[in-house]
N, C-alpha and C positions, 0 to 999 in steps of 0.2 A: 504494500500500500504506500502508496506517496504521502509523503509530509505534507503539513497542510502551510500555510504561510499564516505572519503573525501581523498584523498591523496594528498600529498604534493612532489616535487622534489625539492633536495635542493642541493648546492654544489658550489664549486667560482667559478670566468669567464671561459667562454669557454667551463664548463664540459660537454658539449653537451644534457643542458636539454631538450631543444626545441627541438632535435630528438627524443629522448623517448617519450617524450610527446605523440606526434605525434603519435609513433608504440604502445604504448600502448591504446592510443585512438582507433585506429583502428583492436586492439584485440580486445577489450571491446565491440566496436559494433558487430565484427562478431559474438559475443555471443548475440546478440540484446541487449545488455544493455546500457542504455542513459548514454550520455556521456557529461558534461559539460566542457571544457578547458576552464583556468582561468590564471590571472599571478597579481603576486604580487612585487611591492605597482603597484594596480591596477585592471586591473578587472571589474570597472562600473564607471561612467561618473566622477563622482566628484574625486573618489581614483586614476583617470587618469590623473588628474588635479593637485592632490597632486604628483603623478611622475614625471610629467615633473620637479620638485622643485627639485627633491630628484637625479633623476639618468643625468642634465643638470647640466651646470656651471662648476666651478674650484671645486676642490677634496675639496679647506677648506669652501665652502661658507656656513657651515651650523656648530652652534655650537652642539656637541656631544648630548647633551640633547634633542635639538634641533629637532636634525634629526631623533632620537627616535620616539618623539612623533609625530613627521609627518607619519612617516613609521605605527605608532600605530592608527593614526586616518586613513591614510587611511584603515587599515585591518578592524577598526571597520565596516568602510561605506560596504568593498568591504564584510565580512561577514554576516552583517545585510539584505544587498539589493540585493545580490546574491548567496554566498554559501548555507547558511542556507537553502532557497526558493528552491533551486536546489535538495540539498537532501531532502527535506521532500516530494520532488513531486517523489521523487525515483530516481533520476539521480546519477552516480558517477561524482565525482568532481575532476580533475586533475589540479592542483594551483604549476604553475611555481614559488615556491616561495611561505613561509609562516611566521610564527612567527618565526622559529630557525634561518633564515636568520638573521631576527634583534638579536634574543637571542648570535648570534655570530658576525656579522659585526660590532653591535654597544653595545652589552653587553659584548662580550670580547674583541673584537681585539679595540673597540674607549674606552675601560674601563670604560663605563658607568655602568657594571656589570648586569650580568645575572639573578641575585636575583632583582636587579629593575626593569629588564624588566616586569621579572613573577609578580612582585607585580602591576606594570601597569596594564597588561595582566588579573588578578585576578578579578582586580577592573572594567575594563572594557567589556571583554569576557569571566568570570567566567572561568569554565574549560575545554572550548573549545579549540578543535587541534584538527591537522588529526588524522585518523584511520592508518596510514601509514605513516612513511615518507621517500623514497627514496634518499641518497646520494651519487650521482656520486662523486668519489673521484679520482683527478688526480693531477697532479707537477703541483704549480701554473703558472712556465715557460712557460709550454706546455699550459694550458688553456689561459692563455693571450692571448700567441702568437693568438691562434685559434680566441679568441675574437675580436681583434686587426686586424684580418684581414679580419675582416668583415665592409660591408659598414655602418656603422652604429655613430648618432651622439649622441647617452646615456652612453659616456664615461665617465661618472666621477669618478666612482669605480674604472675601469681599470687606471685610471691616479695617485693612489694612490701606492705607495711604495714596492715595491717584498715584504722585511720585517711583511706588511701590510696582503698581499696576503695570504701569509706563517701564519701567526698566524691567519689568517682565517680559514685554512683549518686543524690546529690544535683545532681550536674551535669545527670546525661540530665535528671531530673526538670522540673527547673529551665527547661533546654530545652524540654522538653513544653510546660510553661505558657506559656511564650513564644511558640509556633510551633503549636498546638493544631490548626490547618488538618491538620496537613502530620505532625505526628508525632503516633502514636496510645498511649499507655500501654496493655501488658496485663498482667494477673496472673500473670509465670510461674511462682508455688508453686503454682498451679491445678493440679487431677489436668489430665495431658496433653490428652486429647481436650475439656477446657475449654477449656485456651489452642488449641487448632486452632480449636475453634468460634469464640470470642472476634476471632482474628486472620482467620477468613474473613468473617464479618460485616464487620471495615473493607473490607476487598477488597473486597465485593461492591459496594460504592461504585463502585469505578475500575473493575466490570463492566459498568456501565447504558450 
C-alpha cells in the first residue's frame, strides 16, 4: 500500500483554515482517497489535554520556553499515535496546524528562535514534516476580527498584541521564502471559492 501524504494548513487567526480544510477534504474523497483531518496542539487524547494549557488562560501564563515544549510534546504524542499510523495505512493527512506554527508563534514572534525549535524538533521527530504546507495569508486586523467573532472560549493567542499578530505573519512569510518547495502562500482575503481553487491547484501536484 502506498503512503499516504501529510499536509499541513498554516497561517494566524481567523485565516479561515477550518474552511479549506473542510473543501479540500471533500475533494480528496470525491477522488476516493482516505482522508484523515487532524488539528494541532492536538489531534489524540493526551495532545488534547496538553491544548487546553496552551490555547486557555491569560496571553502571559506560560513562560516562552515553556510553551514551546508543551506545543512540542504535544506534536510528539499527536505524530506518534496518529499521523504516522494514518499514512502508513494510506490515508492523506490534513493537520490544522503543525511544527511552522510553533517554528513562528514561539520561534520568532516569542524569540525563543527558530534554530531551537528545529534542534528540539531534530532530537525528537528526526526529519519529519509535511509533504505540503499551505499558508493562508491575510491583514492580521481582518483575521482577528473574523476570529473574535466567533463563539469560541481558546482565546488566548487572539488576546495577544496586533504588534504580536503582525510579526507572526511576517514569520510564516519569511518561512515561505525560505522553504518555497514545500510551503505554498495563498490569498486568504480571496472571495472563498478563490482560495479553494488557488489551494487545489498546489495539491494537484502531490496528485500526479
Amino acid at each position: 500500500m502506498a503512503a499516504g501524504c501529510f499536509i499541513s494548513f498554516e497561517g494566524g487567526e481567523g485565516s479561515g483554515k477550518s474552511t479549506q480544510i473542510k473543501n479540500l477534504a471533500d475533494a480528496l474523497k470525491e477522488r476516493g482517497i482516505s482522508v484523515h483531518v487532524t488539528r494541532e496542539p492536538g489531534g489524540e487524547e493526551q495532545a488534547e489535554n496538553i491544548r487546553t494549557l496552551l490555547v486557555t488562560g491569560d496571553a502571559d501564563r506560560w513562560d516562552c520556553m515553556a510553551e514551546t515544549l508543551l506545543f512540542l510534546a504535544a506534536r510528539v504524542q499527536h505524530t506518534s499515535r496518529v499521523i504516522k499510523p494514518a499514512l502508513e495505512s494510506g490515508a492523506w493527512v490534513l493537520s490544522d496546524r503543525s511544527l511552522d506554527s510553533t517554528r513562528v508563534y514561539q520561534g520568532i514572534a516569542k524569540k525563543v528562535g527558530v534554530d531551537t525549535y528545529d534542534q528540539l524538533h531534530a532530537l525528537t521527530l528526526g526529519d519529519f514534516r509535511p509533504d505540503l504546507t499551505l499558508l493562508l495569508d491575510i491583514d492580521p486586523q481582518i483575521g482577528l476580527k473574523r476570529s473574535l467573532a466567533r463563539a469560541n472560549t481558546e482565546t488566548r493567542f487572539e488576546k495577544m498584541a496586533l504588534d504580536f499578530h503582525r510579526c507572526v505573519r511576517e514569520g510564516f512569510l519569511q518561512l515561505a521564502a525560505a522553504e518555497p518547495e514545500r510551503i505554498k502562500v495563498i490569498d486568504a482575503s480571496l472571495p472563498l471559492e478563490e482560495v479553494k481553487a488557488a489551494i487545489l491547484r498546489e495539491v494537484a501536484e502531490k496528485l500526479k
